[in-house]
N, C-alpha and C positions, 0 to 999 in steps of 0.2 A: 304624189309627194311634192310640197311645196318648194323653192328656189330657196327657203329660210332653213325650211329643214335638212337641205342634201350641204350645204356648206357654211364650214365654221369662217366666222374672222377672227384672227390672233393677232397679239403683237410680236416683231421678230425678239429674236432670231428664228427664220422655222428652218427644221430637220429635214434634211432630204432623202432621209431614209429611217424607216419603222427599229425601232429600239436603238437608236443610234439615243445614248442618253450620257450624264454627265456623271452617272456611277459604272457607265459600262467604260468609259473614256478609262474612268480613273483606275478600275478592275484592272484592264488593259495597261496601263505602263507602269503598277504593282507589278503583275506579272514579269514583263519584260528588266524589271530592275531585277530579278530573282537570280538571271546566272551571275549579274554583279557580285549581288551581294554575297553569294554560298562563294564564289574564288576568294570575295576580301576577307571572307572567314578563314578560310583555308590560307589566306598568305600571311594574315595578323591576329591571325587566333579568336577566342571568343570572347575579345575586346568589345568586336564588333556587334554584335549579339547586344550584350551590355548600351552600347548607344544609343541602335536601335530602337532598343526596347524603352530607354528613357526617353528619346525624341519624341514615340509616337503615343506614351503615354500623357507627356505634356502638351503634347498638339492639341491630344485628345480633350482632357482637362481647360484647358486654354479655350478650346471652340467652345468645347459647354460654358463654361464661366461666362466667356463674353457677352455668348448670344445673350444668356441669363439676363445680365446687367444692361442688356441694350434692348431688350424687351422682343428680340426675333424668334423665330423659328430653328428648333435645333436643328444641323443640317450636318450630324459626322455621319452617314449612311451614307452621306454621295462618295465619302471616303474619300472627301478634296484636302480635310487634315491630314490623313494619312500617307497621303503623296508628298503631300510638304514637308512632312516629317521625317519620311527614309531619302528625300532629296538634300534636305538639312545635312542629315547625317553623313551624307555620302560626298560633302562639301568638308567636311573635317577631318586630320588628320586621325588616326586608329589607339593615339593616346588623350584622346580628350579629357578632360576631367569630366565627370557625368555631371555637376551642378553648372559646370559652362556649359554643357548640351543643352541643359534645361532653361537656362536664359535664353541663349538665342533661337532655338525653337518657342519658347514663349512671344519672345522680339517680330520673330515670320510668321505665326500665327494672328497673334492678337495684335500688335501694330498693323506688319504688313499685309494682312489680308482681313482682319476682321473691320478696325479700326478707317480701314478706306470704306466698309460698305460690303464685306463679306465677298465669298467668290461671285469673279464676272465684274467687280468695280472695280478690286486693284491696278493699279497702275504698274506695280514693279509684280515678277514672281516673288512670292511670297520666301519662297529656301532661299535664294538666292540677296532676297534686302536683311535677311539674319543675320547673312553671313557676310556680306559689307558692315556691316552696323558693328560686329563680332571684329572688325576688319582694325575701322577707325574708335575700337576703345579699347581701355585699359586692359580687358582679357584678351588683348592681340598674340599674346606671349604667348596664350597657353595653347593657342589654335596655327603656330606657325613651328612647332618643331614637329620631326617625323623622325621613326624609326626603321630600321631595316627589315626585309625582309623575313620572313619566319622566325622575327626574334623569340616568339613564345616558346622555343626548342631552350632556351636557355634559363626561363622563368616557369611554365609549363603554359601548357596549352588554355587553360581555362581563369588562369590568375587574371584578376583582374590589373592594368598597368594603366598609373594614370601622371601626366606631365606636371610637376610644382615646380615650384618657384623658392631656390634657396639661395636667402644673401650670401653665405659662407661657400658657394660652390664659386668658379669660373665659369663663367657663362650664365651662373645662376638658375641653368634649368636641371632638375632632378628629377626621374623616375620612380614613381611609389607604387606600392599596393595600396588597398584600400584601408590595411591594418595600419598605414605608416611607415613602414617598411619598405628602405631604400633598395633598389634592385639593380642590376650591373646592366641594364638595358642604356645604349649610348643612340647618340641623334646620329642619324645620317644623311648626306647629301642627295635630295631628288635629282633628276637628270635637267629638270628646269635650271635648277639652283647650282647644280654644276657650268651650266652655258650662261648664268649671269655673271658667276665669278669668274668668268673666263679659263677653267679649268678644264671646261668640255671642250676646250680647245684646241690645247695644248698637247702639244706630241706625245707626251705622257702623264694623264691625271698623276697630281699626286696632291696631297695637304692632310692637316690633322683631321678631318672628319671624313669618316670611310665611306665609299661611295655606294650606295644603299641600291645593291643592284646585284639578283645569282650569276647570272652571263654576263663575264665582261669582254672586250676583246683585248687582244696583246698589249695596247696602249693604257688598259686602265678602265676605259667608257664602257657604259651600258651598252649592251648590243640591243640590233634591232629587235631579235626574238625577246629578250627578255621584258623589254617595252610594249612590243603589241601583244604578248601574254600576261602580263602584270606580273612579270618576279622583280619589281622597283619600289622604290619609299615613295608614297604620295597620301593622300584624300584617301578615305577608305571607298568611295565610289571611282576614281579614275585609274585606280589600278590598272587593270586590264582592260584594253581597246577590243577585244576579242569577245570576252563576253557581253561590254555593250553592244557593241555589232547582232550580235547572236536577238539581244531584246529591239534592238532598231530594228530587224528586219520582223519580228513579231509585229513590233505596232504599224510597220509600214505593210506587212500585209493584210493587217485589220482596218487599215484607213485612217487609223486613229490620226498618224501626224501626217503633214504635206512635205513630200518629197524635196520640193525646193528650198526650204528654210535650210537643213543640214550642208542640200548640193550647194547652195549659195554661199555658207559659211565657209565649208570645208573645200571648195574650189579655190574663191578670192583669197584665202588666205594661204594655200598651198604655192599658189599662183606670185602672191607677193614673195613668202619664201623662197620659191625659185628662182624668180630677178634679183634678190638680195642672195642669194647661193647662201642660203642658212640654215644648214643643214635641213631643206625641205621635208624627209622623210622620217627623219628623228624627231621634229615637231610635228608632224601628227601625231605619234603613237605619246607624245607626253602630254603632261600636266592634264585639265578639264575639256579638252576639245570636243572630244567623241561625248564627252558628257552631257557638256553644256549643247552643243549642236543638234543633238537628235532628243534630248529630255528636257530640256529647259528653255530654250528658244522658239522650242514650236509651242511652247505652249496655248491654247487657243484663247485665252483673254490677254494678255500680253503681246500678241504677236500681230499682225494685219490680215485682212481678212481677203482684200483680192491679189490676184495673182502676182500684179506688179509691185502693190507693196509690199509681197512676199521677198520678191527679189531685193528690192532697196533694201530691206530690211536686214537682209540675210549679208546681203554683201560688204553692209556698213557694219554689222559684227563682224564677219571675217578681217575686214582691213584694219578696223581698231585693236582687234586680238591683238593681231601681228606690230603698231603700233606701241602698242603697249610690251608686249615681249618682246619688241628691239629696241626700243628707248626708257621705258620708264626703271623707277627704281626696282618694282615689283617682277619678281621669274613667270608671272601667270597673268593673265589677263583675261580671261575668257567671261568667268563670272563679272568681271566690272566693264565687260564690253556690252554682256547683255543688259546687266543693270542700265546702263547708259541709253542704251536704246529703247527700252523697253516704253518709257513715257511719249517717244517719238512713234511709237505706233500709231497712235490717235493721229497724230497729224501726215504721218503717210496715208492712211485711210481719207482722212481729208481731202489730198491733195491728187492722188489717182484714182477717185470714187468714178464709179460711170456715171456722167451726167443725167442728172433727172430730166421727166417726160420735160420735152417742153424749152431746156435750156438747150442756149445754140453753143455758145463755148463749153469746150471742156477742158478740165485743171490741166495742167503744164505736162505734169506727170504721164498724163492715160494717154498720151503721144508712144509713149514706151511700149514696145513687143511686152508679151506675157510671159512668152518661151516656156511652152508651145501657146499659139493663140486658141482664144476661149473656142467650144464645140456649142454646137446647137444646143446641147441638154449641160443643163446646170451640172458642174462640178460637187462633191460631194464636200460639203463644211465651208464650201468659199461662195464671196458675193458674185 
């Protein structure tokens, strides 16, 4: 047999291992979102169902349409729409109105991931640029109040409740069914939004919006348990730290994601909260950390591909997190930390690539340990 016959040439990226493919990837952290999603049912009813089901319909619609119009190849079998869809969703409060669902999963779709060049060219995660975009426009209102815990005990379990907008109310936000139908369902305080008003601080919570948490302690505040199990008002995916954890250690035992994106997020930034004494361990278990750190950051076209821009990467989201949730207006930061960084992957890739054959300098960066340094045999998914 000929030297032509026994070996192929491709262009990369090539797999370093047999069915490692970009529908087993996506299989894979479906999966791992699954004990999320079945608690956020369980804590806000079958709202969440409802979303869901709308997001991933118009992801779906959305992919076919575009590719249609752009003359590509249909590609919802790798099931890269369908990630960005229950990611979407899982970025929204649990009263969404379902026609805002349907715009900005349209928005993360077909802007941010079709309209760059389909998956593997975008530059932002696709959930994640919906839901800034959903951030800075006029539907900001209907995606930033949240309810209390089990409130469907009071409307039932399956009613559908969705957030409007009434001039005649105070505050102007009002809770409906789908029939129109005003419902006694009231907004409550997340434990972010407790520590911006300076409330989570105070010897004893107290104010007119009740603290949207089962376990509290003496003082008033969320306790720790009731945070790292998800009995809090938030995003229908950041509920519970516990069941993400449970899907994090699935995809890190399947390889899917790389270890150091999350440890780099979730150290630097634990790290800053403990020199600032702010409340370090009450900011893990809140808001999108666990979310965004092990599901959305490592993502493998957004993220960098060798070791060291792993770390830069990792650690310039954990710091801006914390930035952002001690300084800016906003109680969360996580999804506008990655946003942020996300375009700056290319240029970390850039900048600590291992020098090609031949060149004597290498970039600035590839100075930098890998932690741990690279083995004889190639890593699996990295350069």
């Amino acid at each position: 047999m000929s030297v032509a016959n026994r070996l192929m040439v491709t262009v990369s990226p090539h797999l370093h291992q047999e069915g490692e493919t970009i529908q087993r990837a996506m299989k894979d952290v479906l999966i791992a979102l699954v004990p999320a999603a079945l608690w956020a049912i369980v804590v806000f009813g079958f709202n969440v169902v409802y979303i869901l089901a709308v997001s991933c319909i118009t992801a779906a619609l959305t992919e076919w349409v575009m590719r249609r119009i752009m003359g590509r190849k249909p590609t919802l079998f790798d099931l890269s729409a369908m990630v960005t869809a229950v990611l979407f969703a899982f970025l929204l409060p649990p009263t969404t109105p379902l026609w805002v669902v349907a715009i900005g999963v349209f928005i993360a779709v077909g802007v941010g991931k079709e309209l760059f060049g389909g998956l593997g060219k975008n530059i932002f995660n696709p959930a994640i640029f919906g839901r800034v975009v959903l951030w800075f426009s006029p539907l900001a209102l209907y995606t930033q109040k949240f309810v209390e815990p089990f409130y469907w005990k009071e409307t039932g379990f399956f009613t559908p409740i969705a957030t409007s907008i009434s001039e005649t109310v105070a505050g102007r936000v009002v809770y409906k069914t789908l029939a129109g139908g005003v419902t006694d369902v009231v907004s409550a305080a997340t434990p972010l939004s407790l520590f911006k008003s300076g409330r989570m601080l105070a010897d004893v919570v107290t104010g007119p919006t009740p603290v949207g948490a089962t376990w509290l302690t003496p003082s008033g505040r969320p306790s720790l348990g009731a945070l790292f199990l998800g009995l809090k008002s938030g995003c229908i995916g950041e509920v519970s730290v516990l069941a993400l954890l449970i899907g994090a250690a699935y995809l890190l035992y399947r390889r899917t994601i790389d270890w150091r994106i999350p440890a780099g997020i979730v150290g630097s930034f634990f790290l800053l909260n403990l020199i600032a004494w702010y409340y370090p361990v009450h900011h893990l278990f809140m808001g999108g950390l666990a979310l965004g750190a092990f599901f959305m950051a490592t993502d493998w076209v957004t993220s960098p591909v060798s070791r060291r821009g792993k770390w830069i990467y990792a650690i310039g989201i954990g710091v801006t997190t914390f930035i952002l949730r001690y300084w800016s207006a906003r109680p969360e930061g996580m999804a506008l930390a990655i946003f942020i960084w996300n375009p700056l992957a290319f240029l970390i890739d850039r900048y600590v690539a291992q020098p090609k054959f031949g060149e004597v300098k290498a970039p600035l960066f590839y100075k930098l340990p890998s932690f741990p340094e690279s083995s004889s045999s190639p890593a699996k998914k990295e350069a």
